[in-house]
Structure formats: C-alpha cells, structure tokens
N, C-alpha and C positions, 0 to 999 in steps of 0.2 A: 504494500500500500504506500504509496507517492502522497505525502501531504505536501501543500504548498509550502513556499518560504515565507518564516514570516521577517516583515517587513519590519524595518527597525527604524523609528521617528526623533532622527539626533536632533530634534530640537526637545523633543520632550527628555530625552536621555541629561540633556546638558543642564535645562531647565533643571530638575531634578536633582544631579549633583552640584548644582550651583545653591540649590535650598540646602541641602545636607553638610555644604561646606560652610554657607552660613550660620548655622546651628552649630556647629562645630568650633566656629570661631566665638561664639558664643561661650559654650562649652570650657575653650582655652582661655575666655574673662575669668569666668572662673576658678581656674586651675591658678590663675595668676591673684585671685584672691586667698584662696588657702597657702599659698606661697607666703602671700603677705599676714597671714594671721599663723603659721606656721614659724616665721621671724618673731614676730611677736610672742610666740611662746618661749621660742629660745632664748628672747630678749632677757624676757620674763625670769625667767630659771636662772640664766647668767649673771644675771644681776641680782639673784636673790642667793647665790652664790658667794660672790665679791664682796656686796654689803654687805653679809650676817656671816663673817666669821667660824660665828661659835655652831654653824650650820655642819661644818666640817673641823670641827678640833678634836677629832680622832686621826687626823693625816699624821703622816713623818713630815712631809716635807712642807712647806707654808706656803702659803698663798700667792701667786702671784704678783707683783706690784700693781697699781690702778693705772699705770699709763698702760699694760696691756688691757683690761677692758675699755680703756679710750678708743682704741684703736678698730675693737669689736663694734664702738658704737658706730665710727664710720661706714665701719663696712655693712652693719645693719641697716643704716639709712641708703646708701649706693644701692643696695639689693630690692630695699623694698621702693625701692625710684623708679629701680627698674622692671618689678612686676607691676607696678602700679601703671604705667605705661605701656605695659604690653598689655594688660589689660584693657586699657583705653582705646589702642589700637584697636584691639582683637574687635571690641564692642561695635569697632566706627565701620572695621571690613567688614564683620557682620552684615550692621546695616548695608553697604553698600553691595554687597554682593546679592543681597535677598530684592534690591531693589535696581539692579544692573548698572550701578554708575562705580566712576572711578576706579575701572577696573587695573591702572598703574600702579594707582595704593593700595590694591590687595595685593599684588602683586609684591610689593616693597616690604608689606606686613608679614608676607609669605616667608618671603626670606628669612626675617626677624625671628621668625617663629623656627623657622630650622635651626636656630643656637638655645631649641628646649629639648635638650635630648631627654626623653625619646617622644616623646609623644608629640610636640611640636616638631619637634623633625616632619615625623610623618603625615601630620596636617600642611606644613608649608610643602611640601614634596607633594602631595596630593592636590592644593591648592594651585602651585606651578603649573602642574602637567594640565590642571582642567582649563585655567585663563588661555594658555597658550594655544588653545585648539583653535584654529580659524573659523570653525561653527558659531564657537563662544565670542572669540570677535565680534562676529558678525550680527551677534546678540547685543553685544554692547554698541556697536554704533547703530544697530537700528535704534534702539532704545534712546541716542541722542541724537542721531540724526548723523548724517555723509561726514566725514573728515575733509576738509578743504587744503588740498596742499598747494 
C-alpha cells in the first residue's frame, strides 16, 4: 500500500519553533533569576561565616582576613550584573521572537546565551540554526516589510 507524501508546511514548522524558542528564552529569564537568588544565598552563608566567628571556633586554622570577603563581595555583584542582564535580554528576545521583530538581537542574545554552559549553550545553538534559515528571514521581513538596499 503506496500512501501519499505528506506535505510538510515550513512556514508552520518555523512558526512553531520560533514560539518554543520564545518560551525558552523565557524559560532562560528565569534560570538567570535563581542564579541570582542562588548568589544571594551564598552571599548569605558567606557572610554569616566571616561575621560570626564563634560560628566556626572549632577550626585549627583561623579565619581568613576581611579583605578576602571584600573581594567575594565584588565578584558577587559582577555575577549577579551579569545574570540580571541576561535575564533582561532573554525576557526582551522573548518578546521579540514571539512577535517576529529584531531578529539581529536574538541573534546577539543567542550568542550571549552560548557562555551558559550547558543549557544556554544549547538554547543559543538552537536559536542560531532557527534565525539563520532563509524561511525564517523571510518571516521576519515580511513581518516588517522589503529591506531597501
């Protein structure tokens, strides 16, 4: 028995993983928010470490000096700058992707997102390969109109 072929509609296809990558980058807001309350617990503990001493006056060896948690607190603010902004991003390509515009700056976010090993890895890799389809182009400037070169 010969059944037909079935017919496969890359506009619906793209359509499709262009909603799923949306949601995803959604998804990766919030991964960049338990990151940032994730800091904040280690802040938390660290600091409740340093301060209180008599937390640990069962050790041999002694405490640290305070200029090294000075240096934890930089790098705690650098870190939660930097989820706090990838979060922002993730939130704005979101939107933009669910609503076909600025498809450069998903693009730009994509990349960003490949230095979240691993999971943004494979969101910005996945996000790459879908922008770059000439289908999906062709999505987005219908959606704004011809390019005038």
């Amino acid at each position: 028995m010969n059944l037909p072929p079935i017919t496969r509609d890359q506009r619906k296809i793209d359509a499709d993983h262009l909603n799923l990558l949306s949601i995803f980058h959604f998804v990766g807001a919030g991964f960049a928010l338990l990151g940032i309350l994730g800091l904040l617990g280690h802040y938390t503990l660290l600091h409740a470490v340093f301060s209180l001493p008599h937390v640990v006056t069962n050790q041999k060896q002694p405490l640290p000096p305070a200029e090294f948690f000075a240096v934890f607190k930089w790098l705690y603010l650098v870190l939660a700058a930097w989820f706090l902004a990838s979060g922002l991003l993730n939130v704005i390509s979101g939107v933009c992707l669910r609503a076909r515009k600025h498809r450069t700056f998903s693009l730009v976010v994509a990349g960003i997102n490949c230095l979240h090993l691993p999971l943004g890895t494979v969101l910005g890799v996945f996000t790459i390969v879908v922008l770059l389809r000439d289908s999906v182009r062709e999505l987005y400037v219908a959606q704004v109109g011809p390019v005038i070169r």
